[in-house]
N, C-alpha and C positions, 0 to 999 in steps of 0.2 A: 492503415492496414495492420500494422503491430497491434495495435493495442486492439483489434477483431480478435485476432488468434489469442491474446492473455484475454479476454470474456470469454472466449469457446473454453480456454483450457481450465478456468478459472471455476465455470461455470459446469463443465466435466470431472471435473480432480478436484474435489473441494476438499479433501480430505488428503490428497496427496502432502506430504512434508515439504514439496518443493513451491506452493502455494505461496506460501509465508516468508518465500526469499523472495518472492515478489513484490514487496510493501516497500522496501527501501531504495530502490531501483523506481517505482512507480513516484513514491515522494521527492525522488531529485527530476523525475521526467517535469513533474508538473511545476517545479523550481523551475529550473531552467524553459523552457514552455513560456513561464510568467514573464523572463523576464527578455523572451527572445519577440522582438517586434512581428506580427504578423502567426505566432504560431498559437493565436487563445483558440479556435478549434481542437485544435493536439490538446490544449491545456483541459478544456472541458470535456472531451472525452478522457482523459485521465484524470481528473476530479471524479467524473461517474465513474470510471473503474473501482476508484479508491471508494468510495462513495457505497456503490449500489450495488458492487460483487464481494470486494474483498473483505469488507466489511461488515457484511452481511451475510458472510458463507454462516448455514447451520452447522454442518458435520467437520471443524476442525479438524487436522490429523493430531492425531493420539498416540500415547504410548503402542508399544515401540516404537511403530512405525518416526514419532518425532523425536530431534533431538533436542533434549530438552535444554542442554548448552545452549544451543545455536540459537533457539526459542528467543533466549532471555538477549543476546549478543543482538539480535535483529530489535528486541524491544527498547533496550538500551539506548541503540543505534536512532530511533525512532524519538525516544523522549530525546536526546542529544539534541535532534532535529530541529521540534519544536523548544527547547528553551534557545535556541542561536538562530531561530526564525529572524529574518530581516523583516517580514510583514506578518501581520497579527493572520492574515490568511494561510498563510504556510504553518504556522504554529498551532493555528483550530484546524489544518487538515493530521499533522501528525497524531496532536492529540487525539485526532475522532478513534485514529487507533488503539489508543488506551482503551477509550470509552464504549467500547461495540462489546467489550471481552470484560469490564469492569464488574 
């Protein structure tokens, strides 16, 4: 049901600044997901989150509206992620983050 509302909002507010606090929050849902018996549904709808919206938004939010601190502290946060991956899968999901904006 969560992850309905983050594609409507995602998929509405692509440009919103609050978009982007989404990514690090989505990367531990899908960690833990993996590593919870019975919840690989959750996990694959949050794989396509990361996947097919967030990833994929055209209209970033931009100056002013973003901050650009915050920006780099979630990106940071992200490569963190992916080099302390326990599975090569968690590690090619962070990174796809690099890679959509590269």
């Amino acid at each position: 049901m969560y992850q309905d509302l983050l594609e409507v909002y995602v998929r509405k507010q692509p440009s919103n600044p609050l978009v982007l606090e989404l990514i690090t929050p989505v990367l531990d849902a899908i960690v833990m997901a993996a590593r919870t018996k019975g919840a690989e549904p959750l996990q694959q709808r949050l794989v396509g989150l990361l996947k097919n919206k967030l990833c994929t938004i055209k209209s970033y939010p931009a100056a002013p509206a973003l901050d650009v601190e915050r920006a780099e502290e979630i990106l940071t946060a992200t490569f963190a992620m992916a080099t302390q991956a326990a599975q090569n899968k968690e590690a090619e999901l962070a990174s796809l983050v690099f890679l959509t904006r590269a």
